[in-house]
N, C-alpha and C positions, 0 to 999 in steps of 0.2 A: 774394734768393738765400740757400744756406745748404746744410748737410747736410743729409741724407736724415733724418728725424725732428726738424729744428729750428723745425720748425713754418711754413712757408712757405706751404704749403696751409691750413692751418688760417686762417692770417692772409688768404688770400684768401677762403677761404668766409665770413669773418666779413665784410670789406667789402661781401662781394656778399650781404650778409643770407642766404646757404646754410645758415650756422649762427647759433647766440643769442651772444652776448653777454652778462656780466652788472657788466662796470665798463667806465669810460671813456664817452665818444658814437661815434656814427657820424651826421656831418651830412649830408644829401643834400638839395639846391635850399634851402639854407638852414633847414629843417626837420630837429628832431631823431628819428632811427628809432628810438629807445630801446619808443618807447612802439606803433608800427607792429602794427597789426590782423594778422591770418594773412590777411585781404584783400589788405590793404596792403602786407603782403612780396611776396606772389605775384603782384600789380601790378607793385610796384617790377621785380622778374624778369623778368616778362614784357617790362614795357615798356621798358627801359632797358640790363639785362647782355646779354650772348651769352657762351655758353662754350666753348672751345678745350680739349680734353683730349685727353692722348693715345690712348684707345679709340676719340675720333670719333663715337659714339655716331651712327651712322649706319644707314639699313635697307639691310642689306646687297643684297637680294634686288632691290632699286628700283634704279634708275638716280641719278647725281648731280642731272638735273632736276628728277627726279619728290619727291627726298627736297627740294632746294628750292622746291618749290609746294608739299608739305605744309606746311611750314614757315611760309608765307606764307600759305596758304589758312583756317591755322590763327589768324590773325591779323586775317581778317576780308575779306582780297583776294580779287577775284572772278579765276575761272580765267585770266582772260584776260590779266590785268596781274599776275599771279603769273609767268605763260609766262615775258615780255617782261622784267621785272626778276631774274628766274632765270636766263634765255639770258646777259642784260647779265651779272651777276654773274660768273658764272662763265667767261664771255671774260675778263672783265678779271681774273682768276687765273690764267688759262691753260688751263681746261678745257674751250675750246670743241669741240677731234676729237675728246674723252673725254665726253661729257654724254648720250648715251645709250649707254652702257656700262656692267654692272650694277657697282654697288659692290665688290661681290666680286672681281671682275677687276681691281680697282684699286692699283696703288702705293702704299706708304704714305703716300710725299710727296703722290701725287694725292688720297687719302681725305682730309689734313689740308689741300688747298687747298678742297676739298668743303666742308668746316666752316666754314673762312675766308669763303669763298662765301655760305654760309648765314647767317655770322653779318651781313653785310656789306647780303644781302636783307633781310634785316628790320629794317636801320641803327638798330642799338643802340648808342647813344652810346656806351657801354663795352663792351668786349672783355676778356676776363677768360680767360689760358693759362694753365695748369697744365702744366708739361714738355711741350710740345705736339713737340720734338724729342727726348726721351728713346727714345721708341723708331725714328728717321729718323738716316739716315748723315749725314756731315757735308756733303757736298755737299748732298743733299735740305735738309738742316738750315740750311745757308746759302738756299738759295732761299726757302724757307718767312721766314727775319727777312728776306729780300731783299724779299717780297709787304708783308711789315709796315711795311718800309720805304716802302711805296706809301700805305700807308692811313693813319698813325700821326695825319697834320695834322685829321684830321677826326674821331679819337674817343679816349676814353682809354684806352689799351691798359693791362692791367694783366700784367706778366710773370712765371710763377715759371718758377726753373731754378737746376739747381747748375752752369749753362755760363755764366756771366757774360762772360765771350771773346765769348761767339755774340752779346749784344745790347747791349756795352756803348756800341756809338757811336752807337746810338739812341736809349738810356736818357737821360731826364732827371732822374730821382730813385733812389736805391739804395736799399734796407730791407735790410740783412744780418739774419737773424734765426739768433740762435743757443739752442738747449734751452727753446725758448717763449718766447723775448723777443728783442727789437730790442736787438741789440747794435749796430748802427751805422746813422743816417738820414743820406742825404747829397743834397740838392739841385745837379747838375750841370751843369744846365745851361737856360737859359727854354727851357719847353714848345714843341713846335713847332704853327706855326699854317701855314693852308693863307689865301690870299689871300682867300679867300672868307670866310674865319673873321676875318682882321685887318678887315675893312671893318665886320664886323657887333659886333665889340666897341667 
């Protein structure tokens, strides 16, 4: 969390290898990315983040399905088991009456369950928001941490936002970052685990 220019963005492109770095590490599977190929980042990306913005970056013209089986198809799934894990997906957000309905025709709140959805198909252990409620009213704004609320035990959600209210009883770690630096790191609370996760640690 933080003001508007205190670098909060910044600090997530750099975890999610968006952007370079040029002190400190960033460790990922035990391996240091300092030294990480332009292969190797675009790997890591691929295979590991998904990202939550508030433009959605969505095709607007396509429908919620369709924009998730590109998604997936893109990844190597054949059409079929793209369908099927894109249907699932997006029931379990709420988008099942709305999923052939072009983008364009869509709520806000609904275009960022569409993302959620998308990032969820192609189970990217990290999830990575950028104010994904900056531009959603607060009710919207609540359902959307309400959805995260759902997913949190099974990947690592990384959150920015200057509404610390909206996700603080889900948050397990705080980063305040104030004019480009951590002015405050707080561990709050043990990570949450999904029972399926406790068995396998």
């Amino acid at each position: 969390t933080g003001e508007s220019g205190s670098g909060k963005t910044t600090l997530l492109n750099t975890i999610t290898l968006m952007d370079n770095y040029d002190e400190g590490d960033i460790i990922f599977n035990d391996k240091s990315t300092a030294d990480f190929t332009d292969k190797e980042i675009k790997e890591f990306r691929r295979e590991y983040v998904s990202f939550v913005f508030q433009e959605y970056n969505l095709f607007q013209s396509l429908t919620p399905l369709s924009n998730l089986i590109i998604a997936l198809r893109n990844r190597g799934y054949k059409h079929k088991e793209a369908l099927e894990i894109a249907k699932r997906r997006l029931t379990e957000c709420g988008l099942e009456s709305r999923m052939h309905e072009r983008v364009a025709r869509l709520s806000g709140g609904e275009r960022q369950r569409v993302v959620i959805a998308r990032a969820l198909a192609i189970n990217s252990p990290v999830i990575a928001f950028d104010e994904p409620t900056g531009n959603l009213d607060s009710k919207t704004s609540e359902e959307i941490v309400n959805l995260i609320d759902k997913i949190k035990a099974n990947h690592l959600i990384i959150f920015v936002t200057h509404e610390y209210d909206l996700i603080k009883d889900l948050a397990t770690r705080h980063i305040t970052m104030k004019d480009g630096h951590v002015e405050k790191d707080e561990i709050l609370r043990e990570k949450y685990l999904s029972e399926e996760s406790k068995e396998s640690t």
